[in-house]
C-alpha positions as CSV (number, residue, x, y, z in Angstrom):
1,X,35.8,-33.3,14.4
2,X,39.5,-35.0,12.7
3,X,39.1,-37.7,10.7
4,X,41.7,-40.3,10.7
5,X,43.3,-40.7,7.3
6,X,43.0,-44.6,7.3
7,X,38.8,-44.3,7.9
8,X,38.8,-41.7,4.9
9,X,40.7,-44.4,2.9
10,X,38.6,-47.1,4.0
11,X,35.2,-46.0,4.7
12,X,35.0,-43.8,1.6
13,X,35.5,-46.7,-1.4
14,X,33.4,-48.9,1.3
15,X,30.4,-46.1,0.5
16,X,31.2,-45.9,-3.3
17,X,30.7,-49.9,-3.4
18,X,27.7,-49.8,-1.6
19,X,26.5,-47.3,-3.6
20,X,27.4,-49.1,-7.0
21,X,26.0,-52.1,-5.8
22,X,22.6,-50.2,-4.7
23,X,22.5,-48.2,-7.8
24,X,23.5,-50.9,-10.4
25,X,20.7,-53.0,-8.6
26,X,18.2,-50.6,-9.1
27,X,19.0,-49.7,-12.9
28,X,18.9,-53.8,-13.6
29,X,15.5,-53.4,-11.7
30,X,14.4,-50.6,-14.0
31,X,15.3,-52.3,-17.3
32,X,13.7,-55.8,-16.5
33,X,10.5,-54.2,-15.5
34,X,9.1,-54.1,-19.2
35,X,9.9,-58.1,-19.7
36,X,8.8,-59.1,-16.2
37,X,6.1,-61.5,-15.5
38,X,5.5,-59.8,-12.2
39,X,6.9,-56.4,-12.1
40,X,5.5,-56.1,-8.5
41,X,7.7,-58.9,-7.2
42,X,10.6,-57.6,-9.1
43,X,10.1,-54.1,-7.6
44,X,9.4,-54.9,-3.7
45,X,11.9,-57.7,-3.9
46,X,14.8,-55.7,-5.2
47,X,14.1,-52.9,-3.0
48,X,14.0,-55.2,-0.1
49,X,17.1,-56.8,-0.8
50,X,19.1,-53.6,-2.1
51,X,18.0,-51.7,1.6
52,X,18.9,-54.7,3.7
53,X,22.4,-54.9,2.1
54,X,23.0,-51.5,1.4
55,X,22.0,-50.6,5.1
56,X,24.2,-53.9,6.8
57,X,27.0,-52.3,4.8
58,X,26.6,-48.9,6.1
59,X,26.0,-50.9,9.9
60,X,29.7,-52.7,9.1
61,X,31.8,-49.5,8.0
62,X,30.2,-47.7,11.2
63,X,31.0,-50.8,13.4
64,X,34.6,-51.7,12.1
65,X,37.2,-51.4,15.2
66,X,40.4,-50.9,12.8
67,X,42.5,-47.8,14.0
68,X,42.4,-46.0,17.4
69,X,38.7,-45.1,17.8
70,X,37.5,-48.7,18.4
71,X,33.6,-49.3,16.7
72,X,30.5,-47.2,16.6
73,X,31.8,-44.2,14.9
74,X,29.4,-41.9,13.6
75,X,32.4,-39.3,11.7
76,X,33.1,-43.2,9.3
77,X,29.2,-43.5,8.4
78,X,29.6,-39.5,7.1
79,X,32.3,-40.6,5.2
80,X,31.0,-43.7,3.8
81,X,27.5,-41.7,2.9
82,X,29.9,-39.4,1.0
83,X,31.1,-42.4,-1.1
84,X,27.8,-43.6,-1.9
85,X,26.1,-39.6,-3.0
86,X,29.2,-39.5,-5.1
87,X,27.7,-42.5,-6.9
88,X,24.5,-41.3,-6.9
89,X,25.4,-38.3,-8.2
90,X,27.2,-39.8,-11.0
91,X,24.4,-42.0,-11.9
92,X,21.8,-39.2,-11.9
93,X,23.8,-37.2,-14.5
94,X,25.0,-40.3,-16.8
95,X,21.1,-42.2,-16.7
96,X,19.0,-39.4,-15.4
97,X,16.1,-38.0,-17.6
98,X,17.3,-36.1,-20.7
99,X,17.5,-32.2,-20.2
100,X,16.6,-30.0,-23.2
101,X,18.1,-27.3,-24.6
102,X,15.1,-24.8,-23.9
103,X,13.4,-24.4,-20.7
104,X,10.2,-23.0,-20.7
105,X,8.8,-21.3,-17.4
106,X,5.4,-20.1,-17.1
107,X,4.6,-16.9,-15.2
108,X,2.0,-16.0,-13.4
């Protein structure tokens, strides 16, 4: 498998957008859910519309025909997936749930 240097360049910040714009989506979703006059709406709706973009973005890096491989490659999806599990990543350890100091395990 070689990746071509100018689909890591563009198909990598292409995930990391994505995965801003998915994640920053769903942590506005989280913290209107307490003042929301219907939380359902708010929840299926943003979901909805997050998936849809998030997904045609994905569908647009994969289909671009810039460099010699022409459209449909699979190796630019990879790469754009790594872009947005970096951002993922990142927001799981900056908002995630607190960790404590202790860990208690219970043995059986």
């Amino acid at each position: 498998m070689v990746f071509n240097v100018h689909d890591v360049l563009t198909a990598f910040p292409a995930g990391v957008g994505i995965g801003i714009f998915y994640f920053g989506g769903l942590l506005w979703t989280v913290r209107r859910l307490p003042t929301s006059q219907r939380p359902a709406f708010l929840t299926f709706g943003s979901f909805f519309i997050r998936n849809t973009l998030s997904l045609g973005g994905f569908y647009l890096v994969m289909q671009a025909a810039w460099g010699n491989q022409g459209a449909g490659q699979w190796q630019r999806l990879l790469i754009c997936l790594a872009g947005f599990m970096l951002v993922r990543f990142t927001a799981v350890r900056r908002w995630g749930p607190a960790r404590t100091s202790t860990m208690t395990h219970k043995r059986i």
